[in-house]
C-alpha positions as CSV (number, residue, x, y, z in Angstrom):
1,X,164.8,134.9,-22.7
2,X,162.2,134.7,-19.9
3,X,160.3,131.7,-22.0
4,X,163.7,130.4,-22.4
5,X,164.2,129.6,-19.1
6,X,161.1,129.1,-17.8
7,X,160.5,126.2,-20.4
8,X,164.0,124.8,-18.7
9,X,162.2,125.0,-15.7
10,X,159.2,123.2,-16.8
11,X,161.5,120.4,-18.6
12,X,163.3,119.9,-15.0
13,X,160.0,119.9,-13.5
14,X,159.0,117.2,-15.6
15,X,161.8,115.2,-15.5
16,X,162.2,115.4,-11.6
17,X,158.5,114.3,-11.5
18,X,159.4,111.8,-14.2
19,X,162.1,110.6,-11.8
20,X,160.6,110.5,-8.4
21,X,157.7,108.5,-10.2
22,X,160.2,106.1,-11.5
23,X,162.4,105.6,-7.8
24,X,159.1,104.9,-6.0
25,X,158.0,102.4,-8.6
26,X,160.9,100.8,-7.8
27,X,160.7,101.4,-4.4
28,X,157.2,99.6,-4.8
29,X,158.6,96.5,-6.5
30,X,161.3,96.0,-4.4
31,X,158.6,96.1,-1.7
32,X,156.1,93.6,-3.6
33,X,159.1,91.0,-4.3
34,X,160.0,90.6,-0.9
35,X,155.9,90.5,-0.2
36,X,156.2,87.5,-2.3
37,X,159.4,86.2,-0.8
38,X,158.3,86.3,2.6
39,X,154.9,85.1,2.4
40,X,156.1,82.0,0.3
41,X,158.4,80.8,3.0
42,X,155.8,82.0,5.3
43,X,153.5,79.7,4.4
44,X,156.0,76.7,3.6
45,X,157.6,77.3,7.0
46,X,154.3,77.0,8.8
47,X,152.9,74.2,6.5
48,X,155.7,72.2,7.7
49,X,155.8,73.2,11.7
50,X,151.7,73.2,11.8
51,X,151.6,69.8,13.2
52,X,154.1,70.1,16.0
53,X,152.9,73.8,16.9
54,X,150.0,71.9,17.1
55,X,151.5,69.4,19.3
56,X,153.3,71.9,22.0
57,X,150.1,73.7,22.2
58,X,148.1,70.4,22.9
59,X,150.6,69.0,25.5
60,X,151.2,72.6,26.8
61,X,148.1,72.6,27.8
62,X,147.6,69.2,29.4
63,X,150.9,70.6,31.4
64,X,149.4,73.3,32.8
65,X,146.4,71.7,33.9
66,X,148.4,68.4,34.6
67,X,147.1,68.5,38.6
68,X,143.3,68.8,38.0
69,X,143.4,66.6,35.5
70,X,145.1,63.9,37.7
71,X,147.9,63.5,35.1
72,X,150.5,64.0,38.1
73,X,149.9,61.4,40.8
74,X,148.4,63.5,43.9
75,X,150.4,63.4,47.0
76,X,149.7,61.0,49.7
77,X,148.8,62.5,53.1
78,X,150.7,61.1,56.1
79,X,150.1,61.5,59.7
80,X,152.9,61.5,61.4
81,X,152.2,62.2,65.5
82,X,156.1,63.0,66.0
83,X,157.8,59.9,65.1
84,X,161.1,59.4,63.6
85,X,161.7,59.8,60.1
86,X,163.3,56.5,58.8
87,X,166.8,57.0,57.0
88,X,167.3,58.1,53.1
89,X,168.6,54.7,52.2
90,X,165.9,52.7,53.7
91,X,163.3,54.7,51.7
92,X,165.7,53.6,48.7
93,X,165.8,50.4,49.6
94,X,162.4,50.0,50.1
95,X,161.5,51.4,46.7
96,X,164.4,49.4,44.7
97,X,163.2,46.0,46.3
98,X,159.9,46.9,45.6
99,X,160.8,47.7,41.8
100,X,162.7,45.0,41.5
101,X,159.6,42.6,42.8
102,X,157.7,44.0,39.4
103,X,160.8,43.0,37.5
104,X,161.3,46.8,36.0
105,X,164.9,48.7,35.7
106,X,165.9,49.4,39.2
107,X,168.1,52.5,38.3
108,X,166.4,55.5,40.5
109,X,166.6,59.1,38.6
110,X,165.3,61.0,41.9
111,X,164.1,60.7,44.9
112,X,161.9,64.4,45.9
113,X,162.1,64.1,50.1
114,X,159.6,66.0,52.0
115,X,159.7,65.4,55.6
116,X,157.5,68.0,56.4
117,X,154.7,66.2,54.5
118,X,156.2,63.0,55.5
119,X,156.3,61.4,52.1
120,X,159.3,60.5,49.6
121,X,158.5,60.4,46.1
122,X,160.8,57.8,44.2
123,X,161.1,58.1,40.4
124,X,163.1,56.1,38.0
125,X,165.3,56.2,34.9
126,X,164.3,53.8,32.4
127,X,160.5,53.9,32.9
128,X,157.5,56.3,34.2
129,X,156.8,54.6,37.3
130,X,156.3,57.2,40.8
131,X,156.4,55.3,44.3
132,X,155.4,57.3,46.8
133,X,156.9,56.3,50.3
134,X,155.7,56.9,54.3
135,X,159.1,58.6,55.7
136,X,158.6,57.3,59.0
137,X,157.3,53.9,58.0
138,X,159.7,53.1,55.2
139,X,155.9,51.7,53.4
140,X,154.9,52.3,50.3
141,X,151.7,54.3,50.2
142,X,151.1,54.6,46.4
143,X,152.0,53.2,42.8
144,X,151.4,55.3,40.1
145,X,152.0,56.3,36.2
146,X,153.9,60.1,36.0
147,X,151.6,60.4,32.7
148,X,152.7,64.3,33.1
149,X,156.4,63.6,32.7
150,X,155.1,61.3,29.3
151,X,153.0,64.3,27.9
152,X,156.3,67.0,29.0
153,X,158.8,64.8,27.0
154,X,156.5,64.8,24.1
155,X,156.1,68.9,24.5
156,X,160.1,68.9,24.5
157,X,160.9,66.2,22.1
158,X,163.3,64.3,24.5
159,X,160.6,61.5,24.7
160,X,163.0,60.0,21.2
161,X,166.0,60.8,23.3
162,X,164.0,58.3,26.2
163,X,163.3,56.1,23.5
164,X,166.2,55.3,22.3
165,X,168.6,55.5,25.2
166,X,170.4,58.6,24.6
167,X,171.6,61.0,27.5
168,X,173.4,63.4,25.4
169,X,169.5,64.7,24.4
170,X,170.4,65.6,20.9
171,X,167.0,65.4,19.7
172,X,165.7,67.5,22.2
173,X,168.3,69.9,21.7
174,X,167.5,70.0,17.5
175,X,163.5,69.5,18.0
176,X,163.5,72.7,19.9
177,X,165.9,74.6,18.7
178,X,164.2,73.9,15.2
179,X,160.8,74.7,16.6
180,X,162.0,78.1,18.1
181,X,163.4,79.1,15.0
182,X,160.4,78.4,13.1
183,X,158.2,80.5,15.3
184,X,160.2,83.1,15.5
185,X,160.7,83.2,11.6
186,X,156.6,83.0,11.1
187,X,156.1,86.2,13.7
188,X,158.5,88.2,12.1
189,X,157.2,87.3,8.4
190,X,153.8,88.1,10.1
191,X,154.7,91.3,10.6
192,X,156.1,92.1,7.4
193,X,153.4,90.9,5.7
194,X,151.2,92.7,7.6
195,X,153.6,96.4,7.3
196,X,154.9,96.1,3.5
197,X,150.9,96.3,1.9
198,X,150.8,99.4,4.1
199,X,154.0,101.2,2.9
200,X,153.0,100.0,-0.6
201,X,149.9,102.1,0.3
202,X,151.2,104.8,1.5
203,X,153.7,105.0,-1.5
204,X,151.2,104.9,-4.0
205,X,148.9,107.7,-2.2
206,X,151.6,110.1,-2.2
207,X,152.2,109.7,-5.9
208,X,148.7,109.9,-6.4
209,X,148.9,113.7,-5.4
């Protein structure tokens, strides 16, 4: 009777050894198929965003580094030796005359007032043009190119939004919304790929013993 049961024992004992094998082999495929899901659209994902990660890096960069390497036009210094600042609309005046004299788009985006420094920067709507204007002379002390503001449309995308008139900034809105996703996507997938080989492990030394 003793051998009887004992041999019942042994036969459950095998077959819940038989079993556990069998649920973590198929805990382990489970864990290799979505391996190879998520490091195929892994790599397809990043394939395809490579080149405009690429790009936000690049111009990210010249951003942040956009004073010393004079891609922002440096401010002009003015003395002023306590004379009266000159009103807002005859610095804008000034700089739409001025604009107009070069025959570009007249149409002012902003217009940054310091009078503590003395200087007015004008900027404009349809090109990259900065003047930059004495507040208590109403002259123009400097022309320049806001190469910065070129590079930061490219880092945001809104530079096709510039391009082709549009103020709604759709393709900002999709190029970074797109681009966010993306990233995110490839550091989570990173991360899986770089946990599942180690569970896998794991799994298969504890069966080992």
């Amino acid at each position: 009777m003793l051998t009887y049961y004992y041999e019942i024992l042994i036969d459950f004992s095998l077959f819940s050894e038989t079993l556990n094998k069998f649920l973590l082999k198929i805990k382990i495929n489970k864990l290799a198929k979505s391996t190879r899901l998520y490091r195929k659209l892994h790599k397809t994902i990043a394939i395809v965003l490579v080149l405009f990660i690429l790009l936000i890096s690049i111009t990210g960069a010249l951003l942040a580094w956009k004073k010393e390497l004079y891609l922002q036009p440096p401010t002009s210094k003015i003395t002023h030796n306590n004379k009266t600042l000159v009103p807002l609309e005859k610095i804008e005046q000034n700089a739409i005359a001025y604009i107009d004299s070069l025959q570009l788009s007249t149409t002012i985006n902003r217009i940054d007032y310091r009078p503590t420094k003395g200087i007015a920067k004008v900027r404009f709507e349809d090109h990259f043009t900065e003047l930059q204007i004495n507040c208590y002379t109403g002259k123009i002390v400097s022309v320049k190119q806001r190469t910065d503001t070129i590079i930061e449309m490219i880092h945001d995308g809104s530079i096709l939004d510039f391009l082709i008139k549009n103020d709604a900034s759709v393709f900002k809105l999709f190029y970074s919304s797109i681009i966010a996703l993306g990233l995110i996507f490839i550091s989570v997938s990173g991360i899986i790929l770089w946990i599942n080989p180690k569970k896998i492990k794991k799994i298969k030394s504890t069966d080992n013993q």
